[in-house]
C-alpha positions, 0 to 999 in steps of 0.5 A, a space after each residue: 189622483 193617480 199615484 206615482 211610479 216608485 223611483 227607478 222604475 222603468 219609463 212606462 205609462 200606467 196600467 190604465 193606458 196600456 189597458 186602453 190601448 189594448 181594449 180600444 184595439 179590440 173594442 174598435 175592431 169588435 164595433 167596425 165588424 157590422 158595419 164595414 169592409 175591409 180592403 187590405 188593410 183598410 176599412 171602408 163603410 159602407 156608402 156610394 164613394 166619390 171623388 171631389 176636390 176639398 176646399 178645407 181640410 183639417 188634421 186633428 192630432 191627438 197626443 195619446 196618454 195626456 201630454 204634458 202641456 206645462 213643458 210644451 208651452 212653459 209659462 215662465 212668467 208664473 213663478 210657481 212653476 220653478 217652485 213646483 218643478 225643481 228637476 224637470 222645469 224648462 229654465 226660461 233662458 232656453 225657451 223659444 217664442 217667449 213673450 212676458 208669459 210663456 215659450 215655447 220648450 226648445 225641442 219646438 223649434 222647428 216649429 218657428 217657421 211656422 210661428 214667425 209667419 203667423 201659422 201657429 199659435 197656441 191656447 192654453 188652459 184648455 180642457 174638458 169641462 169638468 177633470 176626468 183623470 180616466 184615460 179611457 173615460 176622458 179620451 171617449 169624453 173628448 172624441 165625443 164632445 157631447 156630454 150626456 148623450 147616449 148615441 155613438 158619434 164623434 164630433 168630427 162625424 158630425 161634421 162630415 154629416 153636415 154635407 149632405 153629399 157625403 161619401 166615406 172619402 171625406 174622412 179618414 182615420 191613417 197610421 192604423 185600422 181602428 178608429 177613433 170616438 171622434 169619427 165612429 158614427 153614422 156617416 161612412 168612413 174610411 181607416 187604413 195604416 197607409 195610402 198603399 193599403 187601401 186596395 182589393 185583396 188579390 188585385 197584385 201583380 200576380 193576377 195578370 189577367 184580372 181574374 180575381 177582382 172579376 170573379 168579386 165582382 161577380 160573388 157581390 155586385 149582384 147582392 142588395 143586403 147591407 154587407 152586398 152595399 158595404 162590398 160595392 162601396 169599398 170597391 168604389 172608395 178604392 177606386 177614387 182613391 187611385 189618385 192618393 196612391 199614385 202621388 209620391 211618398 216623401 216620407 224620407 224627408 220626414 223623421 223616422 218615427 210613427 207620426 212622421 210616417 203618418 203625416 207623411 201619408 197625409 200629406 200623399 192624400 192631400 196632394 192626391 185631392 181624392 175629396 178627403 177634409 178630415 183626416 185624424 192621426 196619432 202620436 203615443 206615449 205622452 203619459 209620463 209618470 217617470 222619466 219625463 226628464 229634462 232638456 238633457 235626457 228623458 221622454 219629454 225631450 224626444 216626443 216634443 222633438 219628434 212632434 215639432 219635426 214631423 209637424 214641420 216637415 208635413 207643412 214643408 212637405 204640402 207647399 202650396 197646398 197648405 194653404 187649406 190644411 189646419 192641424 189641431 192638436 189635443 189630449 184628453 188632459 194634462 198633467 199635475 203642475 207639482 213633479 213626482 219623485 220620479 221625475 215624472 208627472 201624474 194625471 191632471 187637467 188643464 192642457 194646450 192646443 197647438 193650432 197651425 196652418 190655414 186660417 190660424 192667427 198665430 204668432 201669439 198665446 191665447 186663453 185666459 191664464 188661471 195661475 199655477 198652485 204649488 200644492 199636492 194635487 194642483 191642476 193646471 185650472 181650464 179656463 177655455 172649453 176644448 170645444 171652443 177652440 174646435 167650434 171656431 176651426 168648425 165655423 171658420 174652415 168649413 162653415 159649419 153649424 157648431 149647434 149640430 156638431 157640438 148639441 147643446 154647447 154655447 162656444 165662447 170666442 177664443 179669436 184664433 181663428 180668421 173667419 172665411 
């Protein structure tokens, strides 16, 4: 059990967070050195690019720090957890999407739309198979989603390395140039901070005459080694990725905020139909040891206002195109049931998913709810594998084999998901 921040201190995640965060930058950079280009800002590894239109695409948003999912889908109908939560319980009476069970926080709102049209839906008491309280170990634990294995590949790699017509188009890391567990692998990727970075190094306005992409073109185009394949690849994904940087930026109709610039960047690829079907994405500062507040004040008020409106206005913002687009959002664990004495909550276990877009059964709550304790060290109990929940988005979206992209794991059905 971690322990918690002393009264009045500043609103801050823990050490070990902050460590991540720092030691992922330099790991991720340090492990992309070998095998990629960069292109501006961006990474491209090294494989032949091409462009295709994609039938599914699917948007995987992790909530950095291990987001509280007792305040973002409340079960108000389990007593205790009124009883284990006097400051920072979300009063049932301002809940939305409430059934006998639970509601939505009222912050979510937003995200209505898209639950009365049966586009969003929630499972609850999701979470590894076992408690990993280790942000760093827990996070490498979910984007790898296959215990005991030694090899360095993501679940999401995994399932772009089920096409056999792969290109580093398919997936695409965007809000910042490293990547994460879930994408690091075999199969080439790309990672970039924007749509618009993505492009050759001196290839500007100032360079009228092209002489400066001629003159790459000649340093590399001749060179057969890895780094010579890994140029000519970046050369080629940034020219089928013209499309995306040609589609226009919307990002005013979005919250000004990091996820809303992120999203609205995914939107621009998915209207530019440039072939790319996963694509992940950020939201940070969910670990709340202080201040997680109330409906009043407090972190927990601005990131789940900050989720919901970004999360809407991407759906907005795509139109029709949603159709093809499911969003899943998850975290490396949840929270304690029992609040600290600074108003805030310490390392748990069981959490939810927020799952909206194509093929979502929503407009309803799913999982197996365990019960809450009111104890010390309670956890929120997980009674659905995180696995399960993304199998069936796997099989369902893109027809995927699970047994390739989750060795080893037998997925129990959750029912969330419509069948293609």
């Amino acid at each position: 059990m971690t322990s918690a921040a002393l009264p009045g201190s500043p609103a801050t995640c823990c050490e070990e967070f902050a460590r991540v965060s720092r030691r992922g930058l330099l790991g991720g950079a340090l492990a992309l050195a070998g095998t990629a280009t960069a292109i501006g800002s961006a990474v491209v590894t090294a494989s032949p690019a091409r462009a295709a239109s994609a039938g599914s695409v699917l948007v995987v948003l992790s909530l950095r720090g291990a987001a509280d999912g007792l305040s973002l889908v409340v079960p108000h109908g389990d007593p205790v957890y009124y009883e284990a939560r006097p400051r920072i319980a979300v009063p049932a009476a301002s809940l939305v999407a409430k059934d006998d069970m639970f509601g939505l926080h009222p912050n979510l709102a937003p995200l209505l739309p898209l639950w009365r049209s049966g586009r969003l839906a929630a499972v609850h008491a999701t979470g590894l198979p076992a408690p990993n309280r280790s942000h760093f170990a827990a996070m490498e634990e979910v984007e790898d989603a296959n215990p005991g294995s030694a090899a360095r590949q993501g679940w999401l790699n995994r399932l772009i390395g089920t096409d056999a017509n792969h290109s580093p188009l398919q997936a695409v890391n965007l809000g910042g140039g490293v990547l994460p567990t879930s994408l690091y692998g075999d199969e080439p990727v790309m990672s970039t901070g924007s749509v618009d970075a993505v492009s050759i190094p001196g290839d500007d306005k100032w360079d009228t005459k092209g002489g400066r992409v001629r003159s790459l073109h000649t340093l590399w185009d001749g060179e057969s080694g890895p780094l010579g394949r890994a140029v000519g690849s970046a050369f080629s994904a940034v020219k089928s990725f013209g499309p995306a940087r040609e589609t226009p930026d919307r990002a005013a109709s979005y919250p000004r905020s990091d996820l809303g610039r992120a999203l609205a960047e995914v939107a621009r690829v998915v209207r530019g139909d440039v072939g790319v079907e996963v694509v992940t994405v950020d939201q940070g500062d969910w670990d709340m040891h202080s201040d997680l507040g109330t409906l009043e004040w407090g972190r927990m008020k601005r990131n789940a206002e900050d989720l919901a409106a970004s999360i809407a206005a991407f759906f907005a913002d795509l139109g029709g195109l949603a159709s093809k687009v499911t969003l899943v959002t998850i975290s490396e664990f949840g929270r304690r049931v029992v609040e600290n004495d600074s108003t805030g909550l310490d390392h748990g276990y069981g959490n939810v998913m927020l799952l909206a877009g194509a093929g979502v059964k929503g407009g309803k709550y799913y999982g197996t709810w365990p019960g809450l304790a009111n104890t010390l060290d309670a956890d929120l109990l997980v009674t659905t594998d995180y696995r399960s929940v993304l199998a069936e988005v796997v099989s369902t979206r893109f027809g995927a084999s699970t047994a390739k992209v989750f060795p080893g794991f037998r997925p129990e059905s959750v029912g969330v998901m419509t069948s293609l």
